[in-house]
N, C-alpha and C positions, 0 to 999 in steps of 0.2 A: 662489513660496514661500507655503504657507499660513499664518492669522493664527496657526498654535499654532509653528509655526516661527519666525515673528518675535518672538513674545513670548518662546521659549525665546533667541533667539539674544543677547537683553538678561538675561534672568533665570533660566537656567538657571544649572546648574554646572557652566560651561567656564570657558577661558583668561579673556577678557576680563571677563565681569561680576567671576569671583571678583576681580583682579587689582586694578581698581578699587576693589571695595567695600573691599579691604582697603587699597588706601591710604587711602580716602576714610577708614576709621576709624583706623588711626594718628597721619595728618595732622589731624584731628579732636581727638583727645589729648593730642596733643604741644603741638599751638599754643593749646588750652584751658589745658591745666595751665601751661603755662609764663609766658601771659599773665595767668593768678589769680596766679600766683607774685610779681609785683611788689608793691612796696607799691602801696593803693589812695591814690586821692585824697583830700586836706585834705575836707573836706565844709565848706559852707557854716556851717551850724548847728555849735557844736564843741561840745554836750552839756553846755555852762555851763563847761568847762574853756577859760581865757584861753592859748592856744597863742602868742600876741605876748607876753605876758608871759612864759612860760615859754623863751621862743629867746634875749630878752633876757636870765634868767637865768643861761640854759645858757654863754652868752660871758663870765656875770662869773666861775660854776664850775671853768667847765675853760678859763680864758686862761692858764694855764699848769699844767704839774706841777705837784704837791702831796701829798707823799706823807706818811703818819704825821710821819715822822722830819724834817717842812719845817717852819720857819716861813712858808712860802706855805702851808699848810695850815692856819695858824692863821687867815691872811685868808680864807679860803672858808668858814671854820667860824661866822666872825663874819657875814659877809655872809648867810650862809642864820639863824644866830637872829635877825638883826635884822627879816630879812622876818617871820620867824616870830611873831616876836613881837608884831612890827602887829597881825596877823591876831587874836592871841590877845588882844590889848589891846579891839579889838572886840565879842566874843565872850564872857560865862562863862562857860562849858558848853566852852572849849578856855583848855589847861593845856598852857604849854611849861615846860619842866626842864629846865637844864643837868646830864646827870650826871657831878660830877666825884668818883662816891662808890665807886662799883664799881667795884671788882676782881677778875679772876678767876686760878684757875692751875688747868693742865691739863698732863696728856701727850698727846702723840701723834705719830702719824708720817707727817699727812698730806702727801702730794706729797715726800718726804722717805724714803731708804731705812736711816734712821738713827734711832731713836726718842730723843725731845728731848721736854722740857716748856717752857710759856710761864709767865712772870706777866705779866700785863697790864695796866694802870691806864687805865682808860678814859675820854672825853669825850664820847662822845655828845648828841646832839639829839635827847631826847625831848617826843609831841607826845601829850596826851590827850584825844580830843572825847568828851564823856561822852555815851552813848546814851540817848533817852529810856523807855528800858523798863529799870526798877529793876532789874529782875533780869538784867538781864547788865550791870550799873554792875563787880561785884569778881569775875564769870566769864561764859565765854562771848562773850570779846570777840572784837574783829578786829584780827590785826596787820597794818600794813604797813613793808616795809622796803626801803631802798636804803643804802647807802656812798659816802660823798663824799668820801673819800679818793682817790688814784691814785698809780701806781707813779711813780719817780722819771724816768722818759722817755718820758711820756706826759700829754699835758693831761687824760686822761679822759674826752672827749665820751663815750663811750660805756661806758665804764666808770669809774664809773658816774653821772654828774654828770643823764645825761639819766633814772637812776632818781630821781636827786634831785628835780631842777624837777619831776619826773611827781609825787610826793608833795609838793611845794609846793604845787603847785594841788590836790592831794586834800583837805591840810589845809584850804587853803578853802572848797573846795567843801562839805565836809562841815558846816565852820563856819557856810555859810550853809545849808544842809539836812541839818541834824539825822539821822544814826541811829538807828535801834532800839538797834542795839547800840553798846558803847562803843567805839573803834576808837583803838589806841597805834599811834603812826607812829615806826619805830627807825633814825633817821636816823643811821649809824654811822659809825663810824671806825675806820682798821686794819684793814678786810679784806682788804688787797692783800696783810700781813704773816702771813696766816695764819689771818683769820677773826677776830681778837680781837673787833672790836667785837659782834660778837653774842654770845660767850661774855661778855662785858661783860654786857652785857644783859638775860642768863639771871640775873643777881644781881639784877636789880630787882625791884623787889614789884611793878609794872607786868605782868612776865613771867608771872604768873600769872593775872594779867586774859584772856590769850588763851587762846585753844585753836583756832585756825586762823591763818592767815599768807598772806600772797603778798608773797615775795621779786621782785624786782627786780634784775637782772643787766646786766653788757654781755661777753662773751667775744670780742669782734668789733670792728668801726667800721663801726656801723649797717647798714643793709641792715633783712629784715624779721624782727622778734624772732619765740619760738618760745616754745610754753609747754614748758619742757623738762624737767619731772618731778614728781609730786604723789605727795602722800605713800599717800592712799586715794579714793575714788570718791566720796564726796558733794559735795566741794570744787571737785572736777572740773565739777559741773554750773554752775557759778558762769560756766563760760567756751561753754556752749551756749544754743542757744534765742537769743531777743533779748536775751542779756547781751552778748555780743560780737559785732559785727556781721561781723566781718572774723578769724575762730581762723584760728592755727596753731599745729596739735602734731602729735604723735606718739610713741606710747610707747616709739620706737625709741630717743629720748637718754638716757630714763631707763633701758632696758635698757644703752645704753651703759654710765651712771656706776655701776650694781648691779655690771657683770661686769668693772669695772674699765677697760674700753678707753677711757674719755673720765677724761683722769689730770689731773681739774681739781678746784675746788672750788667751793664759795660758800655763803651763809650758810644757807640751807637746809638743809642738813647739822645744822649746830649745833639749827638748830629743831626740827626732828625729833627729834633727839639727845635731846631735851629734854621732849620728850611729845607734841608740838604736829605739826598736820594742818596739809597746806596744799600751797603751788605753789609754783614756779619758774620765772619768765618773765625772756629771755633775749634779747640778740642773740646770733647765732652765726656771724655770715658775715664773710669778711675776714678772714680769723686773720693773714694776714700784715703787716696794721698795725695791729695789737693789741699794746699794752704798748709803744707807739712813737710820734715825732711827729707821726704820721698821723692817730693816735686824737684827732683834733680837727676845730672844727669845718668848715673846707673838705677835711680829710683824707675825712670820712667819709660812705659810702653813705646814700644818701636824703632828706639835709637834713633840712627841717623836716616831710616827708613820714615820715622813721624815727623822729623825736622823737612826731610824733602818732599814728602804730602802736603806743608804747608806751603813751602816754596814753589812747587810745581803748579797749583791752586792761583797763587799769587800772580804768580809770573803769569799765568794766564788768561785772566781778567782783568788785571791791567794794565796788558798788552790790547785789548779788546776797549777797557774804558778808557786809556789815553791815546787813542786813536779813532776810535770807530765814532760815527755822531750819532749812530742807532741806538746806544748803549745810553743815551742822554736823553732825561724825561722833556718831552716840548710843550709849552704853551699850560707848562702846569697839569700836566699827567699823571694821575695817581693811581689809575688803576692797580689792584692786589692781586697778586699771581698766588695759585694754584701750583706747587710744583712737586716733585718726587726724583728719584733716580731710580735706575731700571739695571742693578746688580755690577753696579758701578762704572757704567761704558758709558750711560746714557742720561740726560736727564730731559723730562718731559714737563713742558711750561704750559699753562693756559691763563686765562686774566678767571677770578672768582665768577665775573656775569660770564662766562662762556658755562660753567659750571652750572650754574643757577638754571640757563636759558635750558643745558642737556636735563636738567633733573625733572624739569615742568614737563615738557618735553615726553619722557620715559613717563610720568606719572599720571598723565592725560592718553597718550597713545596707548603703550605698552597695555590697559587693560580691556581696551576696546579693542585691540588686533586679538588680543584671547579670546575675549566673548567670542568678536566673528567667528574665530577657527573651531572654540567650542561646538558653534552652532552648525559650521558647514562639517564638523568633523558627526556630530547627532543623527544630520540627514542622511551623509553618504553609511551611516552603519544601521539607520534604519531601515533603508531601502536593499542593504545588502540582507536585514534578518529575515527581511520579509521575503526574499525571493529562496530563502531556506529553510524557514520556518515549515510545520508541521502544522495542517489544521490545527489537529485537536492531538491530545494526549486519551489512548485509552486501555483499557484494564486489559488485563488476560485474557476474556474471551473474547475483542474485539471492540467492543462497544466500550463508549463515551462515558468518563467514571466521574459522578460528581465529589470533589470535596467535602468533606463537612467544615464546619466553621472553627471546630477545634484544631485542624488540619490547618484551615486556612490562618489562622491567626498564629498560630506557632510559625509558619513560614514565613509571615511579616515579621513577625517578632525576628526570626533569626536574618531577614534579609535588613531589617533596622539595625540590629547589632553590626553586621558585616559592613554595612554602608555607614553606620558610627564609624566604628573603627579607623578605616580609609582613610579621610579627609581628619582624624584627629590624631594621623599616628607623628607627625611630623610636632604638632604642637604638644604632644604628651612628650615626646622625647624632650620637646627643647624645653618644659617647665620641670621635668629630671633632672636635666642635665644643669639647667640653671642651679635648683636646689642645693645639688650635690657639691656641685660647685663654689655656693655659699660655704656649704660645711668644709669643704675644703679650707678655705680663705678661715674661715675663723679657728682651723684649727692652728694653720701656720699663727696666725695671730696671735694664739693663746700657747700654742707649745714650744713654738722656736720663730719669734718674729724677724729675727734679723738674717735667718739663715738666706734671705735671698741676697745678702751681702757678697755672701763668697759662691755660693754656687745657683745664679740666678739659671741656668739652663738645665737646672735638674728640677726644679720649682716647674718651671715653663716644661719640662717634660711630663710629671707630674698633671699639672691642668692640662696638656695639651691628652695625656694619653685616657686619664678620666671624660673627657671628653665623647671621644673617642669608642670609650667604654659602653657611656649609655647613650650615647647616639645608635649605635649599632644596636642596642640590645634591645632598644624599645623599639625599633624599626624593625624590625625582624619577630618581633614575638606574635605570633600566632594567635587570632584570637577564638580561634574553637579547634577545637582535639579532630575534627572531622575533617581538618583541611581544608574548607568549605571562603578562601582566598582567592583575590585575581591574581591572573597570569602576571611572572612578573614584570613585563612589559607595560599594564596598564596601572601595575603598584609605584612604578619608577615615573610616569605619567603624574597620579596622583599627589606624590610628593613632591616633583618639581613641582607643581601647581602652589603646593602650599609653602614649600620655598619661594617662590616668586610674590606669595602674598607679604611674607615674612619679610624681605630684603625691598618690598614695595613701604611697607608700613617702617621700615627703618629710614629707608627716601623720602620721606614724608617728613622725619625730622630732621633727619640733614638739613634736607632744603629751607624748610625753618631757620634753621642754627645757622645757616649760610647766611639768609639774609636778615637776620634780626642781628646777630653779631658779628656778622664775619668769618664763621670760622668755612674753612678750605680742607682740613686734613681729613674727614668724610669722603671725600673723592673715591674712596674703595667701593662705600656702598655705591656708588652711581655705579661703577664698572660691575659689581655684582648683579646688581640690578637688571644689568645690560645684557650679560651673556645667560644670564637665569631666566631671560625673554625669550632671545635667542634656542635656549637649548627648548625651551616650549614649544617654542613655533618646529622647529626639527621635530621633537615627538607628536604635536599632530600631525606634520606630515606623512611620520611614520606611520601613523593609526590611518591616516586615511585611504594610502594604497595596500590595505588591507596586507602590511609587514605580517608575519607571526607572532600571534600573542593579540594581537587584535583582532582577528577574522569572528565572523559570526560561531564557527565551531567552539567559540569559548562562553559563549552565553543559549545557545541552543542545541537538540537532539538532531544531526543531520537526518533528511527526510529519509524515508525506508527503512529505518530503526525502529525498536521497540523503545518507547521512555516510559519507564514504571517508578511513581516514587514511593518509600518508603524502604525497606533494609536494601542495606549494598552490598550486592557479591558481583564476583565475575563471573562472566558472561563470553558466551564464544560465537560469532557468529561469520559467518560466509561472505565475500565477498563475490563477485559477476566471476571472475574468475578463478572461482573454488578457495580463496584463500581464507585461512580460518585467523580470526582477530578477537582477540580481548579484549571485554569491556567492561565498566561496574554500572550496575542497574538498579533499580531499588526495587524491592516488593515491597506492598503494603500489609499484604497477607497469605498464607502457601496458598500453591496453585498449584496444576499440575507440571510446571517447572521450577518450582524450588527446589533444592537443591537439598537432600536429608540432611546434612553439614552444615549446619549456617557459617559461611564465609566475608569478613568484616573487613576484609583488609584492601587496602585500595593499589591498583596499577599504575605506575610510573605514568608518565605521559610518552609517548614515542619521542626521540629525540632529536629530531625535527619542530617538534610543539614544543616541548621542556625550553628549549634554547632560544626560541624566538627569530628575531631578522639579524641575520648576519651584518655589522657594519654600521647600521644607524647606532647603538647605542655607543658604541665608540666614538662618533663624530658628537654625539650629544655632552660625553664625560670630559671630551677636549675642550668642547665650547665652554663647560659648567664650570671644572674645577680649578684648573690652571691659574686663570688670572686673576681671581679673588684671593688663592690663598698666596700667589706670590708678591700681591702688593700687602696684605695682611704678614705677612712675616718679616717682608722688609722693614714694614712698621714698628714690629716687634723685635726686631734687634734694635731700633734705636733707642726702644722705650726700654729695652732692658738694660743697654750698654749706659744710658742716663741715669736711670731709676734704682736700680738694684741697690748699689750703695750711697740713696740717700734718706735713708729713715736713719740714720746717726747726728745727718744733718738738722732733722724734726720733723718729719712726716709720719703722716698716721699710714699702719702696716696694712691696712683692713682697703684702703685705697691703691697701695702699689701693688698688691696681691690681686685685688680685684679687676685693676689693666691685664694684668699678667693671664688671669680665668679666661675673662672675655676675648685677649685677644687668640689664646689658646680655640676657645672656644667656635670664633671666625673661622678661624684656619680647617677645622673639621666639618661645619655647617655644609661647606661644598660638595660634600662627595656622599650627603643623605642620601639621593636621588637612587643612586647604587649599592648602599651599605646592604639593600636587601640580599645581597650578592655577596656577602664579605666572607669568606670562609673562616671557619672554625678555629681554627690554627692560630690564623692569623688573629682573634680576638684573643685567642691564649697567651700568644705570646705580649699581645699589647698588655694586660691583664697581671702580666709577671712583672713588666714592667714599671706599669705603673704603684702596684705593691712596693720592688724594690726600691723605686723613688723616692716616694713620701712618706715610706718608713726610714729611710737614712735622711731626710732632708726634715724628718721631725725629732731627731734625738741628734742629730751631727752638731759639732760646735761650731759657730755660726762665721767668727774671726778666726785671721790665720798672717801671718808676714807679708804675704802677697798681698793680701786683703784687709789690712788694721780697723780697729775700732778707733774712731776719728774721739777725741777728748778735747775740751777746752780751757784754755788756760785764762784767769786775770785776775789780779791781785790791786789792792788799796790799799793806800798808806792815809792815814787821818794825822794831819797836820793841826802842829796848834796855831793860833791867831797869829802868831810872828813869822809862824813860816819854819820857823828852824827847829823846835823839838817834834819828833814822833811817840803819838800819844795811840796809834793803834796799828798792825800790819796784818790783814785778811788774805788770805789766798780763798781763790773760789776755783774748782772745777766741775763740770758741765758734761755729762753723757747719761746713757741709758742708766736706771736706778740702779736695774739687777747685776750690771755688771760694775757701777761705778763703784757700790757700797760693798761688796763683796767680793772683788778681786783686784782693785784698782788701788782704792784709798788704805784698803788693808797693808799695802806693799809700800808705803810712804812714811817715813821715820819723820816727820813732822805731823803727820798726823793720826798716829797712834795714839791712845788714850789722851786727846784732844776733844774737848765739848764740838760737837759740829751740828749744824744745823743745817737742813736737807729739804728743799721746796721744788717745785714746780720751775723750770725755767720757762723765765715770762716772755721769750722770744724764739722758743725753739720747743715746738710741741710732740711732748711725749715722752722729753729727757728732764731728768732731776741736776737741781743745782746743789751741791755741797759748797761750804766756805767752813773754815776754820781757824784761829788766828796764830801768828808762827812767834818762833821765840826774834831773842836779837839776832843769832847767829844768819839769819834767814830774811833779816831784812835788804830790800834793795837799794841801790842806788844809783842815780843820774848820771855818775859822772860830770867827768870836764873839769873845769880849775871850781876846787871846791874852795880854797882859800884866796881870797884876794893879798893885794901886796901887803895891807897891817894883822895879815893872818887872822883876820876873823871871819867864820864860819859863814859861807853865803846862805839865806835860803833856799829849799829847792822850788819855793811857788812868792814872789813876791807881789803883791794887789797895794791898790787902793782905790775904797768906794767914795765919790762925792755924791750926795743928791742936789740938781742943778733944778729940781723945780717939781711942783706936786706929784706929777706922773713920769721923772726924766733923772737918768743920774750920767754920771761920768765914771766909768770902772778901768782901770789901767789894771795890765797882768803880764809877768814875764816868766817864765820858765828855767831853772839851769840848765844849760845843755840838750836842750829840744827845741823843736821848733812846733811845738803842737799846745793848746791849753784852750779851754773849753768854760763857759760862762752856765751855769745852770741856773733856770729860776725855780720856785718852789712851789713859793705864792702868788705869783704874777705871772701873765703874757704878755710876751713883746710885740706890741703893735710897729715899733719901728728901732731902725740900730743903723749905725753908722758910725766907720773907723777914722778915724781921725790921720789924716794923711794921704788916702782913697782918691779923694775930688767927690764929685755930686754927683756920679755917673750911674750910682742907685743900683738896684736890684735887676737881673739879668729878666728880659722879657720870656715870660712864661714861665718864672721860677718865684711870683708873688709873696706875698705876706698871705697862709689862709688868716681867714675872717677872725677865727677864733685867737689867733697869734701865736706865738712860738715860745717855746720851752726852754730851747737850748741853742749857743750860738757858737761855733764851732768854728776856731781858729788857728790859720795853717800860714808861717811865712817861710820866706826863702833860704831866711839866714838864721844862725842857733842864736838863740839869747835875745830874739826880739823882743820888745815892749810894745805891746797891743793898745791902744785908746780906744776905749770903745763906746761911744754915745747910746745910750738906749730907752726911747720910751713905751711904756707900758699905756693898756686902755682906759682913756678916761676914767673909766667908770670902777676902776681901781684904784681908791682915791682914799682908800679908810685910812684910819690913823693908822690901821695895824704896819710895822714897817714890812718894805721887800724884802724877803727872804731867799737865799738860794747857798750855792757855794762855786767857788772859785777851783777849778784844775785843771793841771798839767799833764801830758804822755809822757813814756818813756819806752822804747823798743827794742833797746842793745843790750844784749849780755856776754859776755866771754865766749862762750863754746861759737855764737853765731859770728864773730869778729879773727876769729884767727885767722891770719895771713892779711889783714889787712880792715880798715877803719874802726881799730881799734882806740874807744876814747875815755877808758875806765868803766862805762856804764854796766851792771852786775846786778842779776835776777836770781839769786842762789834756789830759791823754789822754784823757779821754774826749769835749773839743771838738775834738779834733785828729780822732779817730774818725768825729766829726759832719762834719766839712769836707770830709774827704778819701775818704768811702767813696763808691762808686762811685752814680751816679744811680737803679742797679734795687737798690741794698741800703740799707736802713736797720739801725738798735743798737736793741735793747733791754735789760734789766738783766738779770743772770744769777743774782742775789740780792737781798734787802729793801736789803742796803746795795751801795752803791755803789764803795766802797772801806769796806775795816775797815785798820784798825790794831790791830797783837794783840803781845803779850808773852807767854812762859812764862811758867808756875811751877810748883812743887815744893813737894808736903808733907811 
């Protein structure tokens, strides 16, 4: 074998090199991105932030629940002013405030299919280090923010206790290195109920000091956070370059929260709402012990390694936004950034119109530079056939054989079929592979919906190797037994072409979606687009210096040969040199050289021709595969680490499976071009694979401890007209039917041979609501001084309605031992309300009355045992004699098991410890509302 043989048989474009190279770059991606994906390591040096003090913290925050409506939340509030206050005691230039002066009242109907207004009475922990540059002392400051609040079944580690200690050490930090600019820290309260404490906030004079932010979140229980949405692009730089050493985002979450598919919120929202630039930094991973006794801290991913991902993030960016004035939108600057990270060293930013301007761009150019090369690539192989072509083709005894027309037409026919084929083998494959892919998604749907809860990477194995499957196999199949196929140089040619059409007609809608709504997270297809040009323009070039596999020898008889069609045998003939060479010829009909044997089988090609040009197709599979599947995977972990576990939440399965197919499906599209090259083996193995998969990911049980079935709790007490006898006690809970009714409810000694009644939950699609109603021993209670000094029984809901005028009444309402109670109407909308004691400072701008009016008015104060005055009128045009209707309740959120070691105030949920004890080891309870139980009463105007 000579040395150009040996070097082709490593580095040509056959079976083996291609087969390799491409796993070598898969396995190259897969195990890069996946191994940047973890948190990184504590580092030595912790950038002046005390990370021992902060853990320390974080255990006295979140050692238990504490939600608004706790007094354990009164101990966590105390415990972060008093650190605070050390700090500021040190320091002049840092100013802590208690505020217990703001108020706000708003509509809205966020997370809520029912439009409701809040008033709110706020407590906040605010923090002001004044910046040494005058001029941003009363604008131009820097907010930061977190909420130390948490829901009523959750200690909070992660939401948000570990945003808190991140801002405890900021505030020192900063107190010991000084600002340019002035920086308020909005250490909140009441986010979990709706956001108050930041609409709190909006009422400070502080609030105008900013004009930038970075929010602090937890949606999750740790793992690694995410910058999960900004408002415009300057701000954004705050998280590149040497500000963060370790980004992660993607403008995919904030396309999420824009188009409505991520049905969450956070304080961010309000800030924006409000004027104000800035970010959103987030956990996201773990949904399924979120808002549950997991969210703590042996519950939660990462330790002390998730807590310093946030702090290292922080420290960061607002080291970058209290200093830097680049980081600061000017002159009213909105533009929307475009952004990603690049296996977590790097994050790459662009404004949406740079996007838009590259997409036109690719969509106008891109197929006029093919036409050209089409065309110059036509010429230079016509004028190459013609200087090798063969006058005529003629028979055995030398002379010129005419065809007949049966002859002739079979031969279209078959050169129609072969030139079918071609150009439709790429879109046969990808309406396969779509297909199958369907059947895929609806079997998980229909056989094991939830399994991508616990093992979403065997799911995504699964789609990713089906994929895979009939990619390869319809690309490769043969479409006549006689071999009668191009080289595979001009096959690999062919389907780049019709990938380029494919990833052209997907840019097409991008660019649409870009600029009809905004959306940015598309950016893959532009980069696919790009290099799918790219590797085009390289394979005409390789066609046109007549590479191997392109030369005329593959479409014509070189001259001085015999060309006979019809039967193929081989053939020996002579070379100048005496050298004897085999060839396949066809006879039409014996002659005096056929051969008494008829011989059918056909000769390799020499392997020099087999293999084609050494080196072009290699620079072409670098340019093609690479960077499509490794911004497509990046993608794909965050949709998975988000996604996976929230169809418990109420998502349809048929939708997350179907991200999971497609994005599976991306990541394989790239490397069509060359599948014709895939070795054998290698499709066996993929093949076994994907069997194993999706037959254990369709019978496996879906929850497990690591991974629980998320349940929801809430319970009713029906009060009679006085307030004081209980005349009914409901427990409701909320999850999937097939497991609620059948392994959940079954294990519940209250509700055993219990009447229950089983519906549709009206705010969470796809899960069934059970209620049942519980004996005495199972009723709740408020707590606090249940008897006053002449020992008579207090109410737990005390009201009174006046009607002050056709469409207007006056309703007073106080709660025992809460600070939470709620106004519902039934028959009427509130066109207007107002609390008596407020002032006239109205409804928070951009948080209106809608047209139609409001349902529900939802009322939150500072201190336990308030008496609310609530003025409200309804629409003129509701005026009939029939009277108002609605009813009157209260919250309650404390029970025994969440109060040990501290703000303990009697208050006792016995169903919902019973819930705790008895649910099964893969399901954990979360709250199904701000309260935990209400207690409610009619009334009548």
């Amino acid at each position: 074998m000579s040395f150009r043989n040996r070097v082709a048989t490593v580095l040509a474009f056959n079976t083996i090199p291609t087969t390799v190279l491409l796993v070598l770059i898969y396995t190259a991606i897969f195990s890069t991105v996946l191994v940047t994906d973890n948190l990184p390591a504590v580092p030595k040096h912790t950038r002046g932030l005390d990370l021992d003090q902060a853990w320390l913290d974080l255990h006295q925050v979140s050692a238990r629940p504490h939600p608004f409506n706790s007094h354990a939340n009164d101990l966590v509030r105390d415990y972060i002013r008093d650190h605070l206050g050390d700090v500021a005691s040190q320091y002049p230039h840092v100013t802590v405030h208690d505020d217990f002066l703001s108020n706000a009242s708003w509509a809205t109907a966020l997370l809520s299919t029912k439009p409701y207004a809040v008033y709110y009475e706020g407590n906040n922990i605010l923090v002001k280090v004044e910046g040494t540059d005058p001029d941003f002392r009363e604008a131009g400051g820097f907010l930061l923010s977190a909420h130390f609040d948490s829901v009523s079944t959750a200690p909070g580690t992660t939401d948000d206790s570990m945003g808190v200690v991140t801002l405890m050490q900021m505030v020192e930090y900063f107190a010991k290195n000084r600002p340019k600019r002035t920086v308020i820290f909005n250490i909140n309260n009441g986010e979990e109920d709706g956001l108050n404490g930041a609409h709190a906030f909006m009422e400070h004079p502080w609030a105008k000091i900013c004009d930038v932010f970075l929010n602090l979140e937890g949606a999750a229980a740790g793992g690694r956070p995410i910058m999960f949405r900004v408002t415009a692009t300057p701000p954004l730089y705050s998280w590149t370059g040497n500000h963060v050493p370790h980004p992660h985002a993607n403008v995919l979450s904030a396309d999420g929260f824009s188009r409505g598919v991520i049905r969450s919120g956070t304080d961010y929202s309000v800030y924006e709402q409000g004027g104000l630039n800035g970010l959103d930094f987030a956990f996201y991973r773990g949904r399924s012990r979120y808002h549950t006794k997991y969210d703590s801290i042996p519950g939660m991913a990462g330790g002390r390694k998730a807590l310093w991902a946030m702090m290292e993030g922080t420290h960061g960016a607002s080291l970058a936004l209290a200093n830097a004035d680049a980081m600061h939108t000017q002159n009213g600057q909105q533009d929307k950034p475009v952004y990603f990270d690049l296996f977590g060293a790097a994050l790459v930013v662009f404004s949406l119109e740079t996007l838009f301007v590259t997409n036109v761009v690719l969509l106008t150019a891109g197929p006029i530079v093919l036409l050209l090369l089409t065309y110059s690539n036509h010429i230079v192989r016509l004028s190459k056939r013609i200087r090798h072509r063969h006058p005529s083709h003629a028979n055995a005894n030398g002379s010129q054989r005419n065809e007949t027309f049966s002859e002739r037409a079979l031969a279209v026919l078959k050169k129609i079929a072969t030139g079918f084929w071609g150009p439709a083998k790429f879109w046969a494959a990808l309406v396969v592979s779509v297909g199958l892919q369907a059947a895929l998604i609806v079997g998980y749907a229909n056989l094991n919906p939830f399994i991508i809860h616990t093992h979403p990477f065997l799911v995504f194995t699964s789609a990713l190797t089906l994929a895979y499957l009939t990619t390869v196999l319809v690309l490769t199949f043969p479409l006549n037994k006689h071999g009668t196929t191009l080289a595979p140089e001009q096959q690999k040619l062919s389907i780049l072409l019709q990938t380029y059409v494919f990833t052209w007609i997907l840019l097409v809608f991008s660019t649409v979606a870009l600029r009809k709504i905004g959306i940015g997270s598309s950016y893959f297809v532009t980069a696919w687009n790009a290099v799918v040009l790219l590797g085009s323009v390289v394979t005409y070039v390789e066609g046109t210096t007549s590479a191997r596999g392109y030369g005329p020898e593959y479409e014509t008889e070189p001259e001085g040969q015999r060309f006979v069609r019809g039967i193929r045998y081989e053939a020996v003939s002579a070379d100048e040199h005496g050298q004897q060479t085999p060839r396949i010829v066809d006879d039409p009909e014996p002659t005096e050289i056929t051969p008494l044997v008829r011989r059918e089988r056909a000769l390799p090609r020499p392997v020099e021709e087999e293999q084609g040009a050494i080196g072009w197709w290699i620079l072409q599979l670098l340019l093609v595969v690479p960077l499509p599947v490794i911004l497509v995977f990046h993608i794909a972990l965050v949709i998975l680490g988000a996604m996976n576990q929230a169809l418990t939440d109420g998502n349809n399965p048929v939708s997350t499976y179907g991200v999971a197919s497609i994005l599976a499906l991306f990541i394989i599209l790239p490397l069509a071009p060359f599948s014709i090259n895939a070795h054998r083996l290698l499709t066996s193995i993929v093949l076994a694979i994907f069997l194993l998969s999706t037959l254990y990911t369709w019978v496996a049980f879906p929850f497990s401890q690591e991974a629980p079935l998320k349940v929801y709790f809430a319970q009713t007490v029906d009060l009679s007209t006085s307030g004081t006898t209980i005349e009914r006690v409901v427990t409701a809970l909320t999850g999937p039917k097939q497991f609620l009714t059948s392994h959940i409810l079954t294990e519940l000694p209250s509700a055993l041979g219990k009447p229950m009644e089983c519906y549709d939950a009206p705010d969470k699609l796809g899960l069934q609501t059970c209620t049942w109603e519980v004996s005495d021993e199972l009723v709740p209670s408020p707590g606090g001084r249940k008897f006053n000094s002449s020992e008579v029984e207090r109410p737990w809901v005390s009201s009174s309605v006046v009607r002050t005028g056709s469409n207007s009444a006056l309703i007073s309402v106080r709660g025992l031992n809460t600070r939470s109670c709620i106004l519902q109407f039934s028959n009427r909308r509130i066109s207007k309300f107002k609390v008596i004691g407020d002032g006239d400072k109205g409804l928070q701008t951009g948080y209106e009355i809608p047209e139609k009016g409001l349902e529900q008015i939802r009322l939150w104060s500072r201190d336990f045992e308030k008496e609310f005055e609530v003025e409200v009128e309804w629409k003129d045009g509701d005026t009939s004699e029939q009277d108002a209707k609605g009813r009157i309740s209260c919250g309650w959120a404390e029970y025994e098991s969440a109060t040990v070691g501290g703000g303990r105030s009697g208050g006792k949920i016995p169903s919902l410890e019973e819930i705790l004890q008895f649910l099964p080891e893969w399901a954990v309870v979360s709250k199904s509302n701000a309260a935990l139980f209400e207690a409610r009463r009619s009334f009548s105007i």
